[in-house]
N, C-alpha and C positions, 0 to 999 in steps of 0.2 A: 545505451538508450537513456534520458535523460527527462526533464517533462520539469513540469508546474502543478502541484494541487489545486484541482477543481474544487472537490468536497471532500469532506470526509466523517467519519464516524467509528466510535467504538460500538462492537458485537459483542453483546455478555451471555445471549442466548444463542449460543449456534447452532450448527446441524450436526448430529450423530457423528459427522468423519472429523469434523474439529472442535467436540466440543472438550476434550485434553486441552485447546488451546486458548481457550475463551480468559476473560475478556484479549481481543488479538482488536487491532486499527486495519480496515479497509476506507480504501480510496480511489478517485476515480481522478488518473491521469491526468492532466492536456500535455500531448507528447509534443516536439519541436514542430512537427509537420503538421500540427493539428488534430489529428484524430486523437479521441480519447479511450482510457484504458481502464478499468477497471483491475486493481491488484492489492496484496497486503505490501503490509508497512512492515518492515524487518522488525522485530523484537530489540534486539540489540543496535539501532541506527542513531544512537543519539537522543532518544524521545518522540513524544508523537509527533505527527506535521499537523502542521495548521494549510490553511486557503491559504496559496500563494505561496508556499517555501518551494522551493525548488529539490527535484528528489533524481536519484538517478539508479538505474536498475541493478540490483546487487545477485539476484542469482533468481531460475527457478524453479521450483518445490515442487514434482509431481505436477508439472502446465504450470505451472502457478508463479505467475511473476511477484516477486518480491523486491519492493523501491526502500531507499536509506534514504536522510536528508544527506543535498551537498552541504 
């Protein structure tokens, strides 16, 4: 699965289940087919993404999809 960065952002305040991982980068897909997705950005993918870099799905965490930059 593979996609385009709509948005994104850093969380430095998180919720009680991931705040061990704060600050972490969430971002909100555009997948190939269109619909979009809300997931984190892998820790280790190269750095954060920006609007428009291209990302593709590297695994997921407990539900939790997690994208790398291609």
């Amino acid at each position: 699965m593979s996609g385009t960065i709509y948005t994104e952002t850093l969380i430095y305040a998180a919720p009680e289940q991931f705040v061990n991982d704060a600050p972490y980068q969430l971002a909100i897909v555009t997948l190939e087919d269109g619909r979009r997705l809300t997931a984190r950005i892998a820790e280790k993918s190269g750095g954060r993404v920006q609007i428009g870099d291209k990302v593709e799905l590297a695994e997921y965490r407990d539900g939790i999809p997690f994208f790398r930059k291609v």
